[in-house]
Backbone bond lengths (Angstrom), bond angles and torsions (degrees), N, CA, C in turn:
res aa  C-N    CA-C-N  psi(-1)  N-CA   C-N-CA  omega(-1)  CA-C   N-CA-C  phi
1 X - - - 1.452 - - 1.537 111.10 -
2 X 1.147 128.13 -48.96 1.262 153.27 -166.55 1.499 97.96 -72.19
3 X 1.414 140.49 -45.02 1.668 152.24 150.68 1.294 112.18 -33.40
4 X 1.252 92.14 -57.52 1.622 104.76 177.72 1.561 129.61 -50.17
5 X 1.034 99.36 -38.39 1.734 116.44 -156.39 1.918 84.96 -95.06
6 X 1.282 123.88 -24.80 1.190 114.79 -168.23 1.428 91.77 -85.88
7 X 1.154 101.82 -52.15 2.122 102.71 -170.26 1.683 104.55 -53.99
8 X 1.545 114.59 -30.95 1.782 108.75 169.57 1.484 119.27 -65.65
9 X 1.635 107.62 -33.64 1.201 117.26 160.09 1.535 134.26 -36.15
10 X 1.613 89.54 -56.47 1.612 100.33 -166.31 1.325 86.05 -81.60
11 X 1.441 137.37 -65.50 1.568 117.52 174.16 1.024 146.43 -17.37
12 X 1.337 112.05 -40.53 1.733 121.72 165.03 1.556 114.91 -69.10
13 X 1.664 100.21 -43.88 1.811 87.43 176.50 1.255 115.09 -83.92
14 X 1.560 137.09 -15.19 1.039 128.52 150.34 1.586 122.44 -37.44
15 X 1.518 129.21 -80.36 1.155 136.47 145.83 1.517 104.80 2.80
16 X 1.531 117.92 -82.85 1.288 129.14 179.12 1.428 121.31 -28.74
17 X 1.430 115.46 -49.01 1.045 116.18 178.92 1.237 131.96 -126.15
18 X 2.054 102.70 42.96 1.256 114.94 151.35 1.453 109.52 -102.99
19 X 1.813 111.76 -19.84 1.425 99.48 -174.81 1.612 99.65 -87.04
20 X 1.525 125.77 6.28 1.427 105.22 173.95 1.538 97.64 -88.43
21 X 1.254 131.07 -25.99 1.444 135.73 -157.25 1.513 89.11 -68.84
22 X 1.701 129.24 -50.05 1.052 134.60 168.82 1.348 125.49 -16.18
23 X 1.846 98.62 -75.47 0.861 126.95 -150.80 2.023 106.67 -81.04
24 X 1.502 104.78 -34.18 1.242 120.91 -179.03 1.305 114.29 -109.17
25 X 1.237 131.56 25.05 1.544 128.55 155.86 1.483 147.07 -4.32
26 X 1.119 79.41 -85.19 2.100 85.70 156.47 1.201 121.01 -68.89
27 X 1.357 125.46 -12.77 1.605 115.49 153.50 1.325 119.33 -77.50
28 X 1.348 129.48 -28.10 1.207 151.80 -163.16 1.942 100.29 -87.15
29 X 1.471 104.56 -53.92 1.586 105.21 167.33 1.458 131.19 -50.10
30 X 1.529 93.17 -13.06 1.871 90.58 -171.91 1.470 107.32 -112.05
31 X 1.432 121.16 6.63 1.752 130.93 147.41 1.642 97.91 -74.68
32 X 1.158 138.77 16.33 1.826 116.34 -174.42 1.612 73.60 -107.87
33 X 1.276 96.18 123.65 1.425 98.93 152.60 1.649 139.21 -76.81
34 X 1.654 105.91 151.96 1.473 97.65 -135.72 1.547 111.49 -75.82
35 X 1.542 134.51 24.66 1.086 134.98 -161.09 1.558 93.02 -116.81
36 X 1.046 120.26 32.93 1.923 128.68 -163.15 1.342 98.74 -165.30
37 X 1.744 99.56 121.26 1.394 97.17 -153.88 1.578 81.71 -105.73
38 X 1.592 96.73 -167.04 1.889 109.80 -142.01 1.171 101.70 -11.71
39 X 2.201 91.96 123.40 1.239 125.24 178.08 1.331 90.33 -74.67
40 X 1.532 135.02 -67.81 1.365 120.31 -156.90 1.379 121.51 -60.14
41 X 1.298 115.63 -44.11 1.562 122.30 159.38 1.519 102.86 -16.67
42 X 1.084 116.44 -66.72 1.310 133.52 -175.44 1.329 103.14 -12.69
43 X 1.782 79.78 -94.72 1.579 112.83 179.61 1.306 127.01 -34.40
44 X 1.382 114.27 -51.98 1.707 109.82 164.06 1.716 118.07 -56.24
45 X 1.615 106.19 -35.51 1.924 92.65 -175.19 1.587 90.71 -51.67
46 X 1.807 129.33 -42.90 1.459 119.79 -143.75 1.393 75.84 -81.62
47 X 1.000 148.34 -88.64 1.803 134.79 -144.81 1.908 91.62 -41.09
48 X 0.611 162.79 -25.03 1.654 149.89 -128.23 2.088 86.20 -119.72
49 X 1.358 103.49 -55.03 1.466 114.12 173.68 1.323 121.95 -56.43
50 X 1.595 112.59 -52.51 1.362 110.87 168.05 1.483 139.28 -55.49
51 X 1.236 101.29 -40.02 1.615 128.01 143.83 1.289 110.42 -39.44
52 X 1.321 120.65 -60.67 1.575 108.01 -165.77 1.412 108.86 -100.87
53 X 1.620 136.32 24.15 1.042 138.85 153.37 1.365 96.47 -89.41
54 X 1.558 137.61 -58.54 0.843 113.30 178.63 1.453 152.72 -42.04
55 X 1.636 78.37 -39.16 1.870 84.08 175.32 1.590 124.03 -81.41
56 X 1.409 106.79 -16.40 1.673 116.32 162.40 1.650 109.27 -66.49
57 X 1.388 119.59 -44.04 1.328 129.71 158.72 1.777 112.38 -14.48
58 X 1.560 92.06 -73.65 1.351 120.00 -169.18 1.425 102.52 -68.61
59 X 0.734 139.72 -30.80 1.784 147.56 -164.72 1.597 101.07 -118.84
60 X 1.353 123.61 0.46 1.322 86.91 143.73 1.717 95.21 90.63
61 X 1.462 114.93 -20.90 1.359 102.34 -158.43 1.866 134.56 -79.57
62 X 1.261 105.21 134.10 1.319 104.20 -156.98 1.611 121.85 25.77
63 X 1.489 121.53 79.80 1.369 127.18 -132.40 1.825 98.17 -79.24
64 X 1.320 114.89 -49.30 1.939 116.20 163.59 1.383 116.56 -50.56
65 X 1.190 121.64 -32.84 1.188 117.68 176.04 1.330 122.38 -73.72
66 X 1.310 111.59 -46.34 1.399 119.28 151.39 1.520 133.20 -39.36
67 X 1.534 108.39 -62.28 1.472 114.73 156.78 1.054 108.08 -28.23
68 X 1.712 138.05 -69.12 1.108 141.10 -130.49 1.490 96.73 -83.36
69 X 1.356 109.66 -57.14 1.504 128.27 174.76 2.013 101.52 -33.93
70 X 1.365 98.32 -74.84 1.969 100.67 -171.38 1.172 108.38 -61.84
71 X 1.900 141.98 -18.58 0.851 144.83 156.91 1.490 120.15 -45.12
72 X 1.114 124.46 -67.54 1.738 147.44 154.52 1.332 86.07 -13.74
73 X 1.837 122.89 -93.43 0.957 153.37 -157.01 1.412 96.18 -35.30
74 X 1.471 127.72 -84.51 1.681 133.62 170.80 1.155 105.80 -10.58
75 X 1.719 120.66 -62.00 1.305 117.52 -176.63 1.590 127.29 -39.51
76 X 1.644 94.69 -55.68 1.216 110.73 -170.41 1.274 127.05 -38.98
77 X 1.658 87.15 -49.30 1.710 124.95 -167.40 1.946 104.82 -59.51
78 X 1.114 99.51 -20.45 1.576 106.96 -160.16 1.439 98.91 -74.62
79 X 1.425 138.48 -57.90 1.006 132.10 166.74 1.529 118.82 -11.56
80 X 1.539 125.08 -58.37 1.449 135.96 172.37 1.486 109.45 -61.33
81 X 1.153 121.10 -40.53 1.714 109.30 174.79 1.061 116.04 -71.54
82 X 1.427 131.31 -37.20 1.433 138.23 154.82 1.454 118.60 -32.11
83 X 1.349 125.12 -62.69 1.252 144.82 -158.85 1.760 83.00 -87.20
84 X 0.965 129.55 -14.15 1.799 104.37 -165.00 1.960 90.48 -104.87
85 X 1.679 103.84 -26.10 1.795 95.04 -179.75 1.600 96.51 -75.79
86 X 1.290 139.90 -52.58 1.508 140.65 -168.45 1.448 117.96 -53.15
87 X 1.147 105.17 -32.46 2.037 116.35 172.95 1.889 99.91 -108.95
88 X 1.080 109.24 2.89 1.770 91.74 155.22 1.917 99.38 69.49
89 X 1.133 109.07 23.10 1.607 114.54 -170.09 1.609 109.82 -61.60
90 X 0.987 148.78 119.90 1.506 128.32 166.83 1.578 112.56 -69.94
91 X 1.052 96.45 177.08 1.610 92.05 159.42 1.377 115.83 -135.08
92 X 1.280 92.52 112.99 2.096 100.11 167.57 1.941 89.81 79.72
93 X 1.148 116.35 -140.38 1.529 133.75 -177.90 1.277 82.71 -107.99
94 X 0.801 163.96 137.98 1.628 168.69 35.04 1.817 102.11 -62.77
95 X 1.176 89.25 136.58 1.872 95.96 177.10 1.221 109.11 -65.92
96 X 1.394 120.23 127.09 1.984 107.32 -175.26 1.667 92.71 -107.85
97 X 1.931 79.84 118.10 1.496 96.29 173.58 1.848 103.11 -104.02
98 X 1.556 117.49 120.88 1.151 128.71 -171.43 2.116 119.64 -29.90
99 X 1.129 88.07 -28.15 1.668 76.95 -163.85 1.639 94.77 -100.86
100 X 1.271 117.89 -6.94 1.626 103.49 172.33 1.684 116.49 -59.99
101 X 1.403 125.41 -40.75 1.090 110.40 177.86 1.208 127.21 -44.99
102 X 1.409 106.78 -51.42 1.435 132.67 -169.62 1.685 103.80 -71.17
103 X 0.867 123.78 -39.91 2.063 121.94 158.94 1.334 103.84 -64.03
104 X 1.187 129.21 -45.29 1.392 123.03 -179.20 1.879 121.25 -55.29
105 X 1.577 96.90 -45.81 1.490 119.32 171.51 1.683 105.88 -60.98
106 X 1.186 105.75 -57.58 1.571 112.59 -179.25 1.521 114.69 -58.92
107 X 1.559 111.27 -47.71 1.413 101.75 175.96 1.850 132.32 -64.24
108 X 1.128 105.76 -0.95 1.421 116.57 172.38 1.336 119.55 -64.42
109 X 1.380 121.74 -28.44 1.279 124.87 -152.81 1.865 89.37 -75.77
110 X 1.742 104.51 -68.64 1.527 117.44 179.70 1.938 95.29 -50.62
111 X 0.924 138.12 -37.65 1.370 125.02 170.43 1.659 112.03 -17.76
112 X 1.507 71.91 -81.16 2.258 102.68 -171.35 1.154 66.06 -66.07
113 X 1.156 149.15 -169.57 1.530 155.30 -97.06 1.679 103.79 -21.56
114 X 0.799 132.99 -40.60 1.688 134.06 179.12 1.443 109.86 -82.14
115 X 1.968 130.60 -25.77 1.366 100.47 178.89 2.048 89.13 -98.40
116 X 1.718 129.90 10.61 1.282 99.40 178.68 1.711 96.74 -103.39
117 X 0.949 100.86 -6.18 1.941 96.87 155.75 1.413 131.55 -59.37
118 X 1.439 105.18 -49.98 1.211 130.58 167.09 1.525 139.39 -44.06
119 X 1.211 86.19 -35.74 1.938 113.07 -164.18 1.541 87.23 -128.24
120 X 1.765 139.05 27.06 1.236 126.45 168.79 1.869 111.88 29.35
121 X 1.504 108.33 40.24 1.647 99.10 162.98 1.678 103.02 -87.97
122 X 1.514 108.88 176.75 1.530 115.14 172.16 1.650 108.44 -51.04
123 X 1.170 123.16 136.72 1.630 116.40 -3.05 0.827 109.57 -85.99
124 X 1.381 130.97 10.93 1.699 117.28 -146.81 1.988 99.89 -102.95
125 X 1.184 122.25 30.53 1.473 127.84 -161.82 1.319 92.12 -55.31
126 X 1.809 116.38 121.20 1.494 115.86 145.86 0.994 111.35 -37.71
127 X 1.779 117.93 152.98 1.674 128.45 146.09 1.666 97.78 -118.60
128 X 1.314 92.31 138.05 1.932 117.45 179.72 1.645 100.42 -42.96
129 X 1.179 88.15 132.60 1.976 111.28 -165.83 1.442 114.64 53.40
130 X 1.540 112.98 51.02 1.114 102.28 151.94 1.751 113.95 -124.16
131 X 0.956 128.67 169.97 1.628 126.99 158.15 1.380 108.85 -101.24
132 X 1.437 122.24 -38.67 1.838 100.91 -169.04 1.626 89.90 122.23
């Protein structure tokens, strides 16, 4: 039960923050750091991904595999939070206060530990009748 409610969790902010990736693009393009070419390209695969973690989220679907999959993904993503605390980038109109990037970057790690808990991928493999 307790798995559950987290994987609806992470689904919604997933969701959340593919329709901001959507919606805020060109703010979102100028965290790709510049050695990675089309930034927006980018940005749409992550709205298209976030979206479709979510909805595997929601459905349940092949739930470790998934983990493993949005796990990867987190990683990936980190590069851009990195690159957006080191150049002082804001994002969008939000006031950029210096140490959010850097919590933002940092909080990823306990993330992937929270969606491979979640989705029982390694290590965190359910065993039959348990919740977690």
């Amino acid at each position: 039960m307790i798995r559950r409610i987290v994987q609806l969790a992470l689904a919604i902010s997933f969701l959340i923050a593919g329709v901001l990736h959507f919606q805020l693009d060109d703010a979102f393009a100028l965290i790709v750091p510049p050695m990675l070419p089309s930034p927006a390209a980018i940005v749409w695969i992550t709205v298209l991904m976030e979206l479709g973690f979510a909805a595997a989220l929601i459905a349940k679907w092949r739930l470790p595999l998934t983990g493993l999959l949005l796990s990867a993904y987190l990683l990936a993503v980190l590069p851009a939070n990195i690159y957006m605390a080191i150049a002082g980038i804001p994002l969008g109109d939000i006031a950029f206060i210096p140490a959010a990037p850097w919590l933002r970057a940092a909080l990823q790690f306990p993330l992937i530990a929270l969606v491979l808990w979640c989705t029982g991928a390694p290590p965190f493999r359910k065993t039959p009748g348990t919740d977690g």
